[in-house]
C-alpha positions as CSV (number, residue, x, y, z in Angstrom):
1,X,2.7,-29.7,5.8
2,X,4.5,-31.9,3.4
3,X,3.2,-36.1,2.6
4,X,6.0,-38.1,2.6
5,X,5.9,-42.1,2.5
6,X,8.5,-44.4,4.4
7,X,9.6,-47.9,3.3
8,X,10.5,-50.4,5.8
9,X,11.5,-53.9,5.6
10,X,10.7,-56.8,8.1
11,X,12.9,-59.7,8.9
12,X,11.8,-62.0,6.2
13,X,12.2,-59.4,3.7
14,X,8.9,-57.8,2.9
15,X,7.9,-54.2,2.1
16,X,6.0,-52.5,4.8
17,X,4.3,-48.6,3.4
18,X,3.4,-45.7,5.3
19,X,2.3,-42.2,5.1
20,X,3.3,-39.0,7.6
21,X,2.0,-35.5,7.1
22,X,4.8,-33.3,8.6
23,X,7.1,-30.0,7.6
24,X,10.5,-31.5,6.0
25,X,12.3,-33.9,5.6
26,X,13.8,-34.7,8.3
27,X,11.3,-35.2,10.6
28,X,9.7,-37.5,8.1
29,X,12.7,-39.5,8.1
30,X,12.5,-39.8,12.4
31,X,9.0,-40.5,12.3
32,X,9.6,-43.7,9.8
33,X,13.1,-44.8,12.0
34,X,10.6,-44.5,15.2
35,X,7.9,-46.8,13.5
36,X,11.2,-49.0,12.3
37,X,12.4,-49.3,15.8
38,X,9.2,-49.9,17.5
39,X,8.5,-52.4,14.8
40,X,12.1,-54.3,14.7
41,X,11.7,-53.1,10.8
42,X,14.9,-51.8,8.6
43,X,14.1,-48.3,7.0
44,X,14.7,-48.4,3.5
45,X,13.5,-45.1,1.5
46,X,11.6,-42.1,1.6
47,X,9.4,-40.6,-1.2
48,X,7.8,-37.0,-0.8
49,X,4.4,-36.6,-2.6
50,X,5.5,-34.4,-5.5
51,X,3.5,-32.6,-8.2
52,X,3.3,-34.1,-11.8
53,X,2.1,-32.5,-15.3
54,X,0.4,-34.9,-17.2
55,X,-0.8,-35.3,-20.7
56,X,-3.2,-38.2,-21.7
57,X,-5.3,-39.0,-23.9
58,X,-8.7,-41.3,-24.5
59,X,-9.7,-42.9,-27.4
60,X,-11.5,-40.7,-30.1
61,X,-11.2,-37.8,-27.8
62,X,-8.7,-34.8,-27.9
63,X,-5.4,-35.3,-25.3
64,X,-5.6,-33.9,-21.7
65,X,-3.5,-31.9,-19.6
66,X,-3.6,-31.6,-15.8
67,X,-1.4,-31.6,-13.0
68,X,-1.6,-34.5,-10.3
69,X,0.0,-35.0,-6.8
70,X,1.8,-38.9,-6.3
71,X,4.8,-40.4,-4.7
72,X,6.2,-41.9,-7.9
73,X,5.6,-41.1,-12.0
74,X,4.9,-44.8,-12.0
75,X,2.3,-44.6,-9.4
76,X,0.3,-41.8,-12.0
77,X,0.8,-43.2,-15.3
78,X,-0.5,-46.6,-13.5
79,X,-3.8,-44.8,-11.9
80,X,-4.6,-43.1,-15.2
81,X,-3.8,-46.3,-17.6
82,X,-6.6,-47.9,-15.1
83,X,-9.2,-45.1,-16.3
84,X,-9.1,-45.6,-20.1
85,X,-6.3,-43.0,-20.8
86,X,-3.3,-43.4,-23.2
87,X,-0.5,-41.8,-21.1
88,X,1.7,-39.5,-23.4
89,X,3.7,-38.1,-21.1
90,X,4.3,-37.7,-17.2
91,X,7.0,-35.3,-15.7
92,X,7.5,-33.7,-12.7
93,X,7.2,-30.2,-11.8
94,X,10.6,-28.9,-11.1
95,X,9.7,-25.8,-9.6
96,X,6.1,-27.0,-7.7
97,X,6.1,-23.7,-5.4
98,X,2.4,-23.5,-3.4
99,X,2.8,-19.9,-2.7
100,X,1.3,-17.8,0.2
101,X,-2.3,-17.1,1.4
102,X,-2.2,-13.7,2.0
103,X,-3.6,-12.5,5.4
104,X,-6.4,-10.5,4.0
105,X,-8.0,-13.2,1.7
106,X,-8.0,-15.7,5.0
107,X,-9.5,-13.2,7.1
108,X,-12.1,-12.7,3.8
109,X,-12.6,-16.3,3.8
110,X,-13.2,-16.5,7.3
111,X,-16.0,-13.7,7.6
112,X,-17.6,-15.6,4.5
113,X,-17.9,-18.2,6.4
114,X,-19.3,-16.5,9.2
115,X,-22.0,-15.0,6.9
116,X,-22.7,-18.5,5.4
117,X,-23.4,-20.0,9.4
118,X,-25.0,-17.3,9.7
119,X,-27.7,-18.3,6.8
120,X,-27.6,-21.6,8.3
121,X,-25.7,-23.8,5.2
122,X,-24.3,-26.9,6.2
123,X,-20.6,-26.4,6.9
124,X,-19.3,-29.3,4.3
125,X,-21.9,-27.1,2.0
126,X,-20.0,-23.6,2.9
127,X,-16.5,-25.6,2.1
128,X,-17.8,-26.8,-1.3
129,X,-19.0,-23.4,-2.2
130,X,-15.8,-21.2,-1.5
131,X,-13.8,-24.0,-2.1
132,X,-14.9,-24.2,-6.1
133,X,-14.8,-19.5,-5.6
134,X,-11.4,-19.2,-4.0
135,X,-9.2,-17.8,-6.3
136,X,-6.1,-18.7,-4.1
137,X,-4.7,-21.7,-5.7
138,X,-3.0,-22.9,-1.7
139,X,-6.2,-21.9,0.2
140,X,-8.5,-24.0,-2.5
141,X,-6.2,-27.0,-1.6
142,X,-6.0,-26.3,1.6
143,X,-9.8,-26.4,1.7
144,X,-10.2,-29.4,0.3
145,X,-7.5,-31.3,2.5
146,X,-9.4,-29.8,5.3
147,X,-13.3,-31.4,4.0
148,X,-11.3,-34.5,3.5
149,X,-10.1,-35.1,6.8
150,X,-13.1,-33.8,8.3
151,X,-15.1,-37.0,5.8
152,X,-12.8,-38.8,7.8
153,X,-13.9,-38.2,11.4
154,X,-10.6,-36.6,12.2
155,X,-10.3,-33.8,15.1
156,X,-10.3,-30.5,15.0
157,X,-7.3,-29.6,16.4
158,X,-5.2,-32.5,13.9
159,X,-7.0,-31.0,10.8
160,X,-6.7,-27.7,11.5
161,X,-3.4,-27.3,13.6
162,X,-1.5,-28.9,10.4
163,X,-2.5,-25.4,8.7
164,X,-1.3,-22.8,10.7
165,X,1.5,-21.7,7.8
166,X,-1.7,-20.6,5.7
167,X,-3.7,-19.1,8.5
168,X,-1.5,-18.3,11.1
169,X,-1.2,-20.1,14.8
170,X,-4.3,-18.2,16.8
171,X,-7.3,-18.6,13.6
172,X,-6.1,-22.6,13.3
173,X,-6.5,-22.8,16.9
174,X,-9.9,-20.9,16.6
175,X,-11.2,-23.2,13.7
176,X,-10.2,-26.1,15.7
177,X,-12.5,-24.9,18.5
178,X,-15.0,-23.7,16.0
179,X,-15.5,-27.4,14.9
180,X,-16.0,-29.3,18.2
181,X,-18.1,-25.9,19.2
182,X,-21.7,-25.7,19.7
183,X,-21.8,-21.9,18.6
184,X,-19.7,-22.2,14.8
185,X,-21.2,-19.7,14.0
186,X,-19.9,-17.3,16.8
187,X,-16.4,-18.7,17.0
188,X,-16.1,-17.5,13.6
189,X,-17.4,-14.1,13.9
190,X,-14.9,-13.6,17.0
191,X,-12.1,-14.8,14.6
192,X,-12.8,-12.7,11.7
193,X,-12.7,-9.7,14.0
194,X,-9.3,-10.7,14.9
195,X,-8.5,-11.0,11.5
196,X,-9.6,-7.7,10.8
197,X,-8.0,-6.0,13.6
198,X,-5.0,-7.8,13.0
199,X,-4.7,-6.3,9.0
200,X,-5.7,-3.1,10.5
201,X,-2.7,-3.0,12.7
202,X,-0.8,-4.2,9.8
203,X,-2.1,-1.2,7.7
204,X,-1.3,1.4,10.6
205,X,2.4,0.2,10.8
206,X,3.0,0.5,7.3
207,X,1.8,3.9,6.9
208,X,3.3,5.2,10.2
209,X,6.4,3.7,10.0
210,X,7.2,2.5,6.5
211,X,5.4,5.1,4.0
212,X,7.5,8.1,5.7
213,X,10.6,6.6,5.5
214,X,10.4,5.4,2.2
215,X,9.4,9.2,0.9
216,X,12.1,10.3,2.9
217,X,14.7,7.8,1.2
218,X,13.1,9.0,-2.1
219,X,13.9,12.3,-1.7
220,X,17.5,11.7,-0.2
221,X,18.1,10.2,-3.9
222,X,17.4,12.7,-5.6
223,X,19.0,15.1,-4.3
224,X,21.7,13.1,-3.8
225,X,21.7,12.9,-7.4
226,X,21.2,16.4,-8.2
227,X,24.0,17.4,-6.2
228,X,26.3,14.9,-7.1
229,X,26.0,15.0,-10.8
230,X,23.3,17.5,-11.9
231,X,24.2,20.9,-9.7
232,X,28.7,20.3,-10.6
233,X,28.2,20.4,-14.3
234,X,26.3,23.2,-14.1
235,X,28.5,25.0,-11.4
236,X,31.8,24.0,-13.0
237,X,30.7,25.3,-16.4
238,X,30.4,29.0,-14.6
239,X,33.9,29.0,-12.7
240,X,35.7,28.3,-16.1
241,X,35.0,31.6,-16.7
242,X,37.1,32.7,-13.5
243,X,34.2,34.0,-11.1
244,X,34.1,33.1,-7.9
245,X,31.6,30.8,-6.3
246,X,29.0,32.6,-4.2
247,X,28.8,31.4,-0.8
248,X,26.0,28.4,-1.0
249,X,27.1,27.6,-4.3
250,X,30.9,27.0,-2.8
251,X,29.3,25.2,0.0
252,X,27.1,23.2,-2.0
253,X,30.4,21.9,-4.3
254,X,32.5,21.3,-1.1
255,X,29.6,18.5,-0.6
256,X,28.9,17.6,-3.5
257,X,33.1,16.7,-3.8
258,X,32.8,15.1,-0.2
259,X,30.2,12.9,-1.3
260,X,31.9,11.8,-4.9
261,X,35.2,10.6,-3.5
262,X,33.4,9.3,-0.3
263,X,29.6,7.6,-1.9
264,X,31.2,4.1,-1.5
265,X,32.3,4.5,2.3
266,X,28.9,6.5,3.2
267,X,26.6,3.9,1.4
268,X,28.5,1.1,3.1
269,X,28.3,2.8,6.6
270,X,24.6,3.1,5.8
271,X,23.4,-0.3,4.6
272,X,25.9,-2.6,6.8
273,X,24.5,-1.8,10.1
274,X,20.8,-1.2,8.3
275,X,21.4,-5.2,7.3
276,X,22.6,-5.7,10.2
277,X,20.1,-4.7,12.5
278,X,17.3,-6.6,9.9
279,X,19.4,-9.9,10.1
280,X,19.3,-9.1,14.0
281,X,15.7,-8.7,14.3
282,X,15.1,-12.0,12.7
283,X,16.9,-14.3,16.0
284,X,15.5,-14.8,18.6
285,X,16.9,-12.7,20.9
286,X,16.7,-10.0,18.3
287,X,12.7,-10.2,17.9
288,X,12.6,-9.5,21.6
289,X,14.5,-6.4,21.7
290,X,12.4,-5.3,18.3
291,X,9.5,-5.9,20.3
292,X,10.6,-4.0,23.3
293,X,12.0,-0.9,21.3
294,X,8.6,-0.8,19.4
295,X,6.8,0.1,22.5
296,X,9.4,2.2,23.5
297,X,9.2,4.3,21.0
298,X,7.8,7.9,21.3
299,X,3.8,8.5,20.1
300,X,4.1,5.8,18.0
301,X,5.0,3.0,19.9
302,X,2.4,4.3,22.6
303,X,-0.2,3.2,19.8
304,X,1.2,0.3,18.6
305,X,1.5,-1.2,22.3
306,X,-2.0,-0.7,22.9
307,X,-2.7,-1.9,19.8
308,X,-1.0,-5.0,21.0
309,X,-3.0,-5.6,24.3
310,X,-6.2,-4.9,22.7
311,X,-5.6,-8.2,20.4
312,X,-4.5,-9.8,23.7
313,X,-7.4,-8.6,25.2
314,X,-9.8,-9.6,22.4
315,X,-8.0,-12.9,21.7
316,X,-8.6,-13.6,25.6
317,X,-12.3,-13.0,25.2
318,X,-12.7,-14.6,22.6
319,X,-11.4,-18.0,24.4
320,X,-11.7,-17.8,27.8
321,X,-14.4,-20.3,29.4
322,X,-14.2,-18.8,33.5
323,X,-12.6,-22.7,33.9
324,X,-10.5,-25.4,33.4
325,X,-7.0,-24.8,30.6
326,X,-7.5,-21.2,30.5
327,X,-3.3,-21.2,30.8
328,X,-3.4,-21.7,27.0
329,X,-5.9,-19.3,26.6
330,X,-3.2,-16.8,27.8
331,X,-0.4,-18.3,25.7
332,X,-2.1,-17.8,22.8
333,X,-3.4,-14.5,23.6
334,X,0.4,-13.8,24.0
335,X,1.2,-14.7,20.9
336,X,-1.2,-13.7,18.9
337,X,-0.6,-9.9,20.2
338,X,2.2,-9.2,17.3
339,X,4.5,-8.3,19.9
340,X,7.4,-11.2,21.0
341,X,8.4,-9.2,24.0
342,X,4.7,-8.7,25.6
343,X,4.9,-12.6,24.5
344,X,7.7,-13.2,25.9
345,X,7.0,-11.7,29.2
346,X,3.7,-13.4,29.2
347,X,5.4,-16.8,29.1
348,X,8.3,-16.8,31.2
349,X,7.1,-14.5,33.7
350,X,3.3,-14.7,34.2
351,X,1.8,-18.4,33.1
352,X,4.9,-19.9,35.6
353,X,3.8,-17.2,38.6
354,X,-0.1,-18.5,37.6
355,X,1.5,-22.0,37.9
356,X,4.2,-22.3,40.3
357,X,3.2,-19.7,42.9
358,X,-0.8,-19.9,42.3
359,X,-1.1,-15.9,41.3
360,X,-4.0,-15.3,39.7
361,X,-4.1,-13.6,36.0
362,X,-3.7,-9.5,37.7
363,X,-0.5,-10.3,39.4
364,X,1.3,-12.4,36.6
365,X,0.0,-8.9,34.4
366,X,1.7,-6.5,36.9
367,X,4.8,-8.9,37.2
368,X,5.5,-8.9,33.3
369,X,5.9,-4.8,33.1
370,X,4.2,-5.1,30.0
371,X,0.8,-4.4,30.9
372,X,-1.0,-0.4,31.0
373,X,-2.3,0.4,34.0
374,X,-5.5,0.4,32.2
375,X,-5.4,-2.3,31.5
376,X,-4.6,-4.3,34.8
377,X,-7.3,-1.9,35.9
378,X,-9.9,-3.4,33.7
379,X,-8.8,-6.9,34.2
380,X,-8.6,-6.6,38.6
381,X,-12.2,-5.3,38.1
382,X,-13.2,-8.3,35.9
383,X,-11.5,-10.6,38.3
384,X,-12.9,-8.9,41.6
385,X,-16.4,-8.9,39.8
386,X,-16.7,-12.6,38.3
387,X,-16.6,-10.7,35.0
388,X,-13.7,-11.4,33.7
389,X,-14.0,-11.8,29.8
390,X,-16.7,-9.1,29.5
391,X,-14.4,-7.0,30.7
392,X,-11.9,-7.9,28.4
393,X,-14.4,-7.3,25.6
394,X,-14.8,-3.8,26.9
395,X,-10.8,-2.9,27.5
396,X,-10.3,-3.9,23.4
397,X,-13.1,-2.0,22.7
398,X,-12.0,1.0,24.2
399,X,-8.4,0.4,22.9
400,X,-9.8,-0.5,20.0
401,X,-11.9,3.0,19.4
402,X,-8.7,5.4,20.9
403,X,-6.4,4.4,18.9
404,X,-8.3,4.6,15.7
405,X,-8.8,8.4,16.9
406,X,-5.1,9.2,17.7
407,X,-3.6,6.8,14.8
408,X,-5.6,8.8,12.2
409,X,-3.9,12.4,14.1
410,X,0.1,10.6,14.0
411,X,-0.8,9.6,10.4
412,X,-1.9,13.2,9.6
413,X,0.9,14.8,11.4
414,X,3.3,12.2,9.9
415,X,2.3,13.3,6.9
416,X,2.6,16.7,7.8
417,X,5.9,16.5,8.6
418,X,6.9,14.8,5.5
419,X,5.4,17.2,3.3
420,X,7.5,20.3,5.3
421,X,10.7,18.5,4.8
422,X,9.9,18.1,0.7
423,X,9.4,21.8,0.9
424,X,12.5,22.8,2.4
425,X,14.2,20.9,0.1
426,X,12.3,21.4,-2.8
427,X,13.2,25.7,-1.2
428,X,16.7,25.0,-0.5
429,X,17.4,23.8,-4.5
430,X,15.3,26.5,-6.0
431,X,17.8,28.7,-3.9
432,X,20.9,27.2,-5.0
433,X,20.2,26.8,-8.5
434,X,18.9,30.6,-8.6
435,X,21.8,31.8,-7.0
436,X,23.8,29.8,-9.5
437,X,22.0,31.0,-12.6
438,X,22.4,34.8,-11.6
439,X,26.4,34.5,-11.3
């Protein structure tokens, strides 16, 4: 979230300020022409709260340098003339780039601070403590926005929900309940699970899916390069002396010609639909069919959609009260799964059924198709029971412990495979350039 202040004029001519916390821009601009036209105000100008580098200096002392966040140089050099300082210079960063929390150091921060509430410390204590320890220079200032506007008696949900770039849509909403909780303590503890989970499915995807292709492209390189410039020289300098190619070696030259005159038109055909299809998958309409695919998939995509459901499923137990707005407990369930067509499904199929038609949460499941049939299982014997988020405990538990069994086996056999293919190729050269050698 971005500061920005708005300038507006009144009839008479005087100056009236104000302050908005929101993402650009442009809605920073709308929020101050809604304040102007409630108001009968003119909007005048718009400053966004910008980093500055300072150097001052006091009297007998050697200069300082620091960085300070203001609307205006003048506003700075003003504040710091007013403590004692000599102001020798004041510019603005022209690159002031906050960077990104990564996923694992909130999730860290958040089980710290379950461990900490656990102990007992006063949370304004637990803030101070990682605050001064976090290394993360956008999660210190994000920490210290957060004890400020919690000093200030704002809610949860406002001081939190602003934050969801740096810890992602279902731990603000979790933090927000957390603060207005009776149980911190526990609120916490069910989000750092999440959090954990959540890297853990991260982990699993990167070295089912992305670790074997990128070995695989690896390899294709290099012998790409072997055959292309490597295995000719060496062949050529043999037919000069008339022989005749053996068969492999003959075959091998035929493609490594093929791919000389024709590496520009292969790599294109390659790449453009590769792009394509990445470009694609960041729409809308593409992130759905990614997500649908994914579970679609053989083995793999087995795993990775009951991976999915148990988040749901943890996510749901983690919220649900047995009353009341338990409709955005499912949204954000939904969404928090890492899957936008189990989302998706979820939100335009099953929270209207639950709304419109009165179905309770068993039949919106079974509508969506996106749901195991364990799954809907454990959830129709939650609902037919009264136990309803116990049993959602126990269906992401169970998820939780099978595919930890059968991810480590794919990874394993993954890895199995890749190894054979390096072999045959690492076989099929070793043939070739011994058949070579001998002629």
């Amino acid at each position: 979230m971005e500061h920005y202040r708005y300038t507006l004029v009144t009839p008479s001519g005087k100056p009236v300020k104000g302050v908005v916390e929101v993402n650009n821009k442009k809605e920073a601009k709308e929020a101050a022409q809604d304040v102007a036209v409630k108001r009968s105000l003119t909007f005048q100008k718009l400053e966004k709260r910008s980093t500055f580098a300072y150097k001052a200096q006091k009297p007998g002392q050697e200069p300082t340098k620091g960085e300070q966040q203001a609307f205006a140089k003048e506003e700075l050099q003003s504040a710091l003339e007013k403590l004692g300082f000599r102001v020798l210079s004041v510019n603005k960063k022209l690159f002031d780039s906050k960077g990104k929390v990564p996923s694992a150091e909130v999730a860290s921060w958040i089980r710290l601070c379950a461990d900490l509430l656990k102990e007992n410390l006063p949370y304004d204590e637990i803030l101070n403590l990682l605050g001064e320890d976090t290394p993360n220079k956008r999660l210190k200032e994000t920490i210290k926005q957060i004890q400020q506007d919690l000093k200030e008696g704002k809610e949860g949900k406002e001081v939190f929900g602003k934050h969801e770039d740096v810890f992602g849509k279902f731990p603000a909403y979790m933090l927000a309940v957390a603060s207005t909780s009776g149980n911190m303590r526990s609120v916490y503890e069910s989000t750092a699970k999440f959090m954990a989970r959540d890297e853990e499915f991260k982990r699993n995807l990167r070295k089912t899916l992305v670790s074997p292709f990128v070995t695989l492209g690896v390899i294709f390189l290099v012998v790409a390069y072997y055959v292309m410039v490597i295995f000719p020289e060496t062949a050529e300098m043999f037919a000069k002396f008339g022989k005749p190619l053996p068969p492999m070696t003959a075959k091998t030259m035929a493609l490594s010609n093929f791919l000389s005159n024709n590496w520009m038109f292969l790599t294109a055909g390659f790449l453009i639909p590769v792009i394509g299809v990445v470009f694609y998958t960041r729409t809308p309409k593409g992130k759905l069919w990614k997500g649908k695919v994914i579970i679609k998939i053989p083995v793999i995509g087995e795993l990775m959609h009951k991976t999915s459901i148990e988040i749901f499923a943890r996510v749901f137990y983690s919220l649900y009260s047995g009353s009341g707005e338990n409709i955005e407990v499912i949204r954000i369930a939904s969404e928090a799964c890492r899957n936008d067509y189990i989302a998706h499904q979820m939100n335009e199929i099953g929270i209207p059924m639950m709304l419109g038609e009165g179905k309770g949460i068993v039949e919106a499941m079974e509508a969506t198709g996106v749901f195991p049939k364990t799954a809907i299982s454990r959830f129709r014997s939650g609902a037919e029971s009264g136990a309803l988020r116990s049993n959602a405990l126990q269906l992401a538990n169970y998820y939780e412990t099978e595919t930890g069994y059968r991810m480590d086996r794919v990874v394993g056999s993954i890895n199995g495979m890749v190894t054979m293919v390096i072999m045959s190729v690492m076989i099929g050269l070793t043939v070739v350039s011994s058949e070579t050698s001998v002629m």
